[in-house]
C-alpha positions as CSV (number, residue, x, y, z in Angstrom):
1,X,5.5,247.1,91.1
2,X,4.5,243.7,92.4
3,X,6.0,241.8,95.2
4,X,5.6,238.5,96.2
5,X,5.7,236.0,98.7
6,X,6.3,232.4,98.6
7,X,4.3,230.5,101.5
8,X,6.6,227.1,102.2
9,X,6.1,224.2,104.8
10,X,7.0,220.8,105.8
11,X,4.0,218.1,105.0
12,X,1.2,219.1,107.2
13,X,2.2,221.9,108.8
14,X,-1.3,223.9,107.6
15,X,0.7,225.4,104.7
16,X,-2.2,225.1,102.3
17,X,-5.0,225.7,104.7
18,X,-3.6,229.1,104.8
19,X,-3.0,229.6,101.3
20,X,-6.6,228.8,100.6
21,X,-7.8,230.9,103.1
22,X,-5.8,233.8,101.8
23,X,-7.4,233.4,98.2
24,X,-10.8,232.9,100.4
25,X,-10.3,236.1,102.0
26,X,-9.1,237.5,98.5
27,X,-12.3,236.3,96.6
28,X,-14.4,237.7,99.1
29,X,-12.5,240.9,98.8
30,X,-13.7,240.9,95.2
31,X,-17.2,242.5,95.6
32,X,-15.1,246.2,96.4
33,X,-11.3,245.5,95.1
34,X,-10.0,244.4,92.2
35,X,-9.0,240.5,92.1
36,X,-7.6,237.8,90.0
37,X,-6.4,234.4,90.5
38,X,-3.0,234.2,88.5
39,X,-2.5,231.1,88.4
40,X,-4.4,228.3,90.8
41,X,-1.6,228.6,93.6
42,X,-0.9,232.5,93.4
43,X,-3.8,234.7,94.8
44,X,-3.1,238.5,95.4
45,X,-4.6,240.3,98.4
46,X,-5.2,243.5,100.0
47,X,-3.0,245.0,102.2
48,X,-5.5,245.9,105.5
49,X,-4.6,249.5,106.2
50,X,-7.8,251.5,108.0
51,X,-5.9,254.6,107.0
52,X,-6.9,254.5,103.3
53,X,-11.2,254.2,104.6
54,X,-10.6,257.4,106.4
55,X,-9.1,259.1,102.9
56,X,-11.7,258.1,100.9
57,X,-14.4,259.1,103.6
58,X,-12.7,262.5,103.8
59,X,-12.4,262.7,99.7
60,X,-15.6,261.3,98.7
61,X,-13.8,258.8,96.6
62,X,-16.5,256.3,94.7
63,X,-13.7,253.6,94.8
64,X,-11.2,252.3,97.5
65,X,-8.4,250.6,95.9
66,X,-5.9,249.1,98.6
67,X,-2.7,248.0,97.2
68,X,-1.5,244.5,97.6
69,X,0.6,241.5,98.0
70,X,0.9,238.3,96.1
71,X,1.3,235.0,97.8
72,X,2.2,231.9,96.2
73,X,2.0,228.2,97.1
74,X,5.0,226.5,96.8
75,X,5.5,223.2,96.1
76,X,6.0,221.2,99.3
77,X,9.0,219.8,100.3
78,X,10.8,216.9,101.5
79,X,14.4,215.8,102.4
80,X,16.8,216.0,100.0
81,X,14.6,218.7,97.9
82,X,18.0,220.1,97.0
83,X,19.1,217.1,95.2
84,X,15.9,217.1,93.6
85,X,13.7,214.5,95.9
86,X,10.0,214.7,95.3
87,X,8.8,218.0,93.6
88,X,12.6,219.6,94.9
89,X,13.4,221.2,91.2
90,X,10.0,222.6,91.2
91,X,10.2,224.4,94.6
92,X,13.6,225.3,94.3
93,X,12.5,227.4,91.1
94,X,9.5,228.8,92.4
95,X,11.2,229.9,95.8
96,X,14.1,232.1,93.4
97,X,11.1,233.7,91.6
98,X,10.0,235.3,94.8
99,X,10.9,238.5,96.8
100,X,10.6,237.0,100.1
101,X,10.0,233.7,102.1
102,X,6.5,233.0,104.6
103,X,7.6,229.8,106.3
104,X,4.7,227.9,107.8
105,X,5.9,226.4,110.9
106,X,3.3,224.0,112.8
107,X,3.3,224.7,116.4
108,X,0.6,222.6,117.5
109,X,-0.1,219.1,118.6
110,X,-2.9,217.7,116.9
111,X,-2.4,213.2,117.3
112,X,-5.3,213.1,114.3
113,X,-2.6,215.2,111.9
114,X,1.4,213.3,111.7
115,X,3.8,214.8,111.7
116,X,6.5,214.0,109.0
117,X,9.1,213.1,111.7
118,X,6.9,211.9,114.2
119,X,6.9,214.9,116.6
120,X,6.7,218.7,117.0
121,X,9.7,220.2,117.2
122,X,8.8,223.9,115.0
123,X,13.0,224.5,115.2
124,X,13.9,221.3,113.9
125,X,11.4,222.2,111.0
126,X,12.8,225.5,110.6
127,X,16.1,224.1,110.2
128,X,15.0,221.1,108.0
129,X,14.0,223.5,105.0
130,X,16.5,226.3,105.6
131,X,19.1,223.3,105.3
132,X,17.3,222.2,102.4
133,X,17.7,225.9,101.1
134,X,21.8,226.1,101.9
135,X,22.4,222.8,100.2
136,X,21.3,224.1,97.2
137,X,23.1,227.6,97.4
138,X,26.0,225.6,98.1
139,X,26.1,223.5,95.0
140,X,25.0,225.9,93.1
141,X,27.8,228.7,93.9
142,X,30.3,226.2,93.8
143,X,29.5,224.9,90.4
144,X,29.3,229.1,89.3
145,X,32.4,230.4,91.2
146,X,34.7,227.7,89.6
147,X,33.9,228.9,86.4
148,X,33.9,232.8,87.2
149,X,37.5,232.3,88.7
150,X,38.9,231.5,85.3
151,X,36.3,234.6,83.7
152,X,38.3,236.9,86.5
153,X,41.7,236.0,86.1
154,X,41.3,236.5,82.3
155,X,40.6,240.1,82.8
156,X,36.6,240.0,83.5
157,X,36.8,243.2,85.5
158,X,32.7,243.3,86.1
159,X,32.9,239.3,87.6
160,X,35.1,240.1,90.2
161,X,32.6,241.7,92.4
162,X,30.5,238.9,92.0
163,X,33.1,236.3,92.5
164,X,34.0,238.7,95.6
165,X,30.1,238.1,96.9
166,X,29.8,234.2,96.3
167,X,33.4,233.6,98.0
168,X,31.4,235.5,101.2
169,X,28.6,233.2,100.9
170,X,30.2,230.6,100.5
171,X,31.8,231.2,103.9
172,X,28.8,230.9,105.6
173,X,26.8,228.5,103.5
174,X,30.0,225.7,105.2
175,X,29.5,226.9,108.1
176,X,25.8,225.6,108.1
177,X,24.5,229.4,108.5
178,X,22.7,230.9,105.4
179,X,23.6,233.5,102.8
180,X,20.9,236.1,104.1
181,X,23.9,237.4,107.0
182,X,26.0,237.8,104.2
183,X,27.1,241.6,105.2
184,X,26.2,243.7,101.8
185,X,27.0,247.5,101.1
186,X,24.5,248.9,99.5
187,X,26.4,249.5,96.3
188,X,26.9,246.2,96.3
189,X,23.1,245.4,97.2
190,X,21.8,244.8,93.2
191,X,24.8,242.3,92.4
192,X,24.3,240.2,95.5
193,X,20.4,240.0,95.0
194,X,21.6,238.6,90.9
195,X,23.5,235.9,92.5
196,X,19.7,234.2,93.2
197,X,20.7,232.8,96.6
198,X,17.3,231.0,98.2
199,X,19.0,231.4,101.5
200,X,18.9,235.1,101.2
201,X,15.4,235.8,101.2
202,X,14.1,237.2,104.2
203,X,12.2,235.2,105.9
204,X,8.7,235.5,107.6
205,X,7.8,232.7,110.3
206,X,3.9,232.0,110.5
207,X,3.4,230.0,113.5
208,X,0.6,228.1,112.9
209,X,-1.0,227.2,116.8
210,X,-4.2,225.3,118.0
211,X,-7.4,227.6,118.0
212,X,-6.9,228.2,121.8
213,X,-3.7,230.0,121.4
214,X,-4.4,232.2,118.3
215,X,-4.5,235.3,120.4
216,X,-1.3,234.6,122.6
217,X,0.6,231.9,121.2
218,X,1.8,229.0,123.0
219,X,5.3,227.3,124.0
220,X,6.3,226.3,120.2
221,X,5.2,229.6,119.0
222,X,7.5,231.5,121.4
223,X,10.7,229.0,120.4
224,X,9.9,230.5,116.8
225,X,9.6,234.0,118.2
226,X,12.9,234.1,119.9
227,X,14.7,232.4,116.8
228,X,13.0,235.2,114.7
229,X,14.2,237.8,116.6
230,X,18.1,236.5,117.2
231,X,18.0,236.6,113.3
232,X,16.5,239.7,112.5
233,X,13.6,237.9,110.9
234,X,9.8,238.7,111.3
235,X,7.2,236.1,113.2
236,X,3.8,236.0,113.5
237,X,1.1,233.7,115.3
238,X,-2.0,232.6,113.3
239,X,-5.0,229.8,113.5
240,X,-5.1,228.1,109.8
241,X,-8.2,226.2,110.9
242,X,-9.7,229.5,112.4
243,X,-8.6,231.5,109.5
244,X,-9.8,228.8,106.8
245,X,-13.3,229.4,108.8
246,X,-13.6,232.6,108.9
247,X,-12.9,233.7,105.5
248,X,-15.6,232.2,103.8
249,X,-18.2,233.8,106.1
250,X,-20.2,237.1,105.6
251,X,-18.5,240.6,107.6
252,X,-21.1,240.8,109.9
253,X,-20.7,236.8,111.2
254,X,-17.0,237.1,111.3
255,X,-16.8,240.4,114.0
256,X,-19.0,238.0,115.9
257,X,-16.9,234.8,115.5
258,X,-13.6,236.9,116.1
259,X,-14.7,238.5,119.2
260,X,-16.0,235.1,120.4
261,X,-12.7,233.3,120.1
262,X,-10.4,236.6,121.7
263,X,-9.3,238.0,118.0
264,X,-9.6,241.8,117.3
265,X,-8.7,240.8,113.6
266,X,-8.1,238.0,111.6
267,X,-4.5,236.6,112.2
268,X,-4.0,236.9,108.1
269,X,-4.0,240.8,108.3
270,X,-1.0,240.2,110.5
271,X,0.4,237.7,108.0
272,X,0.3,240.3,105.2
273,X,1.6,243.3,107.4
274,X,4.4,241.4,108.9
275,X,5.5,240.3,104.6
276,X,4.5,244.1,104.1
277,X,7.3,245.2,106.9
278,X,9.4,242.4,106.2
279,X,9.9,243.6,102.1
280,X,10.6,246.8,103.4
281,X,7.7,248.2,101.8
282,X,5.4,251.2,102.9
283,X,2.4,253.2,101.5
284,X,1.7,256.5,99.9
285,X,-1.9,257.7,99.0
286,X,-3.8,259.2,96.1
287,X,-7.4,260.6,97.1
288,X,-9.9,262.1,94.6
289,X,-13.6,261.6,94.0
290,X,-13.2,259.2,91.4
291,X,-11.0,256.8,93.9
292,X,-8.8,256.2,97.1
293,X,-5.8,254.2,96.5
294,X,-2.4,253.0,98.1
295,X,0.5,252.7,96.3
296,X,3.2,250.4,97.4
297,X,6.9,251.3,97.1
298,X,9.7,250.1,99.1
299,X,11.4,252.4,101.4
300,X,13.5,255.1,100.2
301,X,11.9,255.6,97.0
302,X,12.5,259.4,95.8
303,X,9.0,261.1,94.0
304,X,9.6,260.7,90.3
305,X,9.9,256.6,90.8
306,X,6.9,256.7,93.3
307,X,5.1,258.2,90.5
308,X,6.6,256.1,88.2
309,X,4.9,253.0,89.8
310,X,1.5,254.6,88.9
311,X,2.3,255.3,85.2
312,X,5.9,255.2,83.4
313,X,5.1,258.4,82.0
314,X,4.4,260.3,85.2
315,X,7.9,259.3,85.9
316,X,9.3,260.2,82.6
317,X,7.3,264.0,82.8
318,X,7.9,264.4,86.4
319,X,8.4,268.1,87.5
320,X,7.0,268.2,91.4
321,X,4.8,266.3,93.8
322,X,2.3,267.9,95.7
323,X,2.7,266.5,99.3
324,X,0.5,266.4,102.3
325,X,1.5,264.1,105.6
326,X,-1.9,261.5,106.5
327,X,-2.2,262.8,110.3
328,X,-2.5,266.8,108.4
329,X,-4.7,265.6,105.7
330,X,-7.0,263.8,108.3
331,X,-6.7,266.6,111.1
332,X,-7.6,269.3,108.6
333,X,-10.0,267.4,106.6
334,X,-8.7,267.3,103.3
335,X,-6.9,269.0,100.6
336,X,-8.3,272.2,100.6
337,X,-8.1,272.8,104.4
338,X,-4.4,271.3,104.1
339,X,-3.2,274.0,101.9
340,X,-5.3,276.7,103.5
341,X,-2.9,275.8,106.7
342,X,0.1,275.5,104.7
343,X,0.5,272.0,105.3
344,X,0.5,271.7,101.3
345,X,4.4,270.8,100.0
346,X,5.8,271.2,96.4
347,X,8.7,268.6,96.5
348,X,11.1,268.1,93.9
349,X,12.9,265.3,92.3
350,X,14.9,264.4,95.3
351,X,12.3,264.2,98.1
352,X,12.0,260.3,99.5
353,X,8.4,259.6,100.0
354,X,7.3,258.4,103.2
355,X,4.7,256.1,104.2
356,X,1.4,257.8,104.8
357,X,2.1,260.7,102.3
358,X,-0.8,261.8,100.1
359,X,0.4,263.2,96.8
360,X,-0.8,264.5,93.5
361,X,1.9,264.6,90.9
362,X,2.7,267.3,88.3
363,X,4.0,266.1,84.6
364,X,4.6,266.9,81.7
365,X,5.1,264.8,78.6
């Protein structure tokens, strides 16, 4: 089950600094995790989770295996990218093929770096590409609905639901706000997410600030904050140039360097959390001596499909997980002391797997 995120940006707003110092960070990663470059702007990399270091320690695992996200590069963008200006078709498609949205928003004043409009205004940016993003929606419902209404009133029973969803959109795409606060029951969830809306990806701001204010932020970074958190979106305050350094350098240089400029952690572990959150997404756990590895899933999931994401036929042969909680795996040192304490669970079919779980699956084929 892979997920993906699509890292957009005005014209030097560090968009592709922090690409490359994802798939820096990634390649470095390589030397204990598995890695490949899918195309040369997509770069998957581990999710940091400190959780999965203590399983393995506890399970004598050979191999820890963190599970991951994939970031792409999207084409940059310019005015009238809806219309198709500059490489507009090209991002347009790459932005539908993604499950979420990591909009690079620059937040600091730099007079060696323009600015595409001659000032930094991070709202104004914001609103630049989500506009960009509605336009397109826009022409693109229009164009679809016209042709469904005709589909509908000839007796096309399984349109009208979707016809029902784009005439909501459209509502809000006119009034300049975009399809993602489109209110959506969840039986309804699958057909809206077919209708391809760009405007309904949720959408991660990474505020990219001066080295001094990597820790805290800074005045632009907390206009992006508040926006973020009036529309239920996630935000997050990173370096590029501090991140672009430190991920070419060695583990034991890059505690030092992070310490020395106020950082506990690189600001890219919380760009890849915050897309983690953001996709809904949590972790269970398998531990053995052969490997440690996290599994991603997106809240919700019941047993036989969390298997499922491991193999299709420990989904197909399901017949019970066996279920320990992380804090009672950890407190009781492993397996055996788990079940020894009766903190062990057989769960059936219908138990929803939360984050944290560690399981071992029973099948049959």
């Amino acid at each position: 089950m892979g997920f993906r995120m699509g890292i957009v940006g005005l014209p030097n707003v560090g968009k592709s600094t922090l690409f490359n110092a994802l798939t820096q960070t990634a390649a470095a990663q390589a030397a204990n995790y598995p890695f490949c470059t899918i195309e040369p702007n997509v770069g998957d990399v581990a999710v940091p989770d400190e959780r999965l270091d203590k399983l393995a320690l506890i399970g004598k695992s050979a191999q820890v295996l963190p599970t991951r996200l994939t970031f792409v590069d999207i084409a940059g963008l310019v005015r009238g990218a809806s219309r198709g200006e500059g490489l507009g078709n090209q991002f347009l498609a790459n932005i539908r093929e993604v499950d979420a949205i990591a909009h690079v928003v620059r937040c600091f004043e730099d007079g060696d770096v323009t600015h595409v409009d001659g000032k930094i205004d991070p709202i104004a940016d914001i609103e630049t590409i989500e506009t960009e993003l509605m336009l397109a929606d826009l022409d693109s419902l229009e164009k679809r609905a016209t042709a469904l209404e005709k589909k509908v009133k000839g007796g096309d029973k399984e349109g009208k639901l979707s016809l029902d969803l784009m005439n909501r959109a459209l509502v809000l795409l006119r009034e300049g706000k975009p399809a993602r606060l489109v209110e959506v029951a969840d039986d309804e969830e699958k057909a809206f997410r077919m209708l391809g809306l760009l405007s309904a990806k949720p959408v991660l701001y990474v505020c990219n600030v001066e080295e001094e204010s990597a820790d805290q932020g800074n005045a632009f970074s907390q206009q992006v904050m508040e926006r973020a958190e009036a529309e239920g979106a996630q935000a997050v305050v990173v370096s590029a140039k501090i991140e672009s350094e430190i991920a070419v350098m060695p583990e034991e240089e890059r505690r030092d360097y992070l310490e020395a400029v106020g950082l506990s952690e690189p600001g890219l572990n919380r760009v890849i959390r915050a897309g983690y959150r953001l996709l809904g997404l949590v972790t269970y756990f398998t531990v053995g001596p052969k490997e440690a590895r996290a599994w991603t899933i997106t809240a919700g999931t019941r047993a036989p499909q969390a298997a499922g994401v491991i193999h299709t036929d420990f989904e197909k042969g399901f017949i019970r997980a066996e279920t320990i909680a992380y804090d009672d795996y950890v407190a009781l040192n492993g397996e055996s002391g788990a079940r020894e304490a009766g903190k062990l669970r057989l769960e059936g079919k219908e138990y929803v797997v939360k984050d944290g779980d560690v399981l071992h699956f029973r099948f049959n084929l």
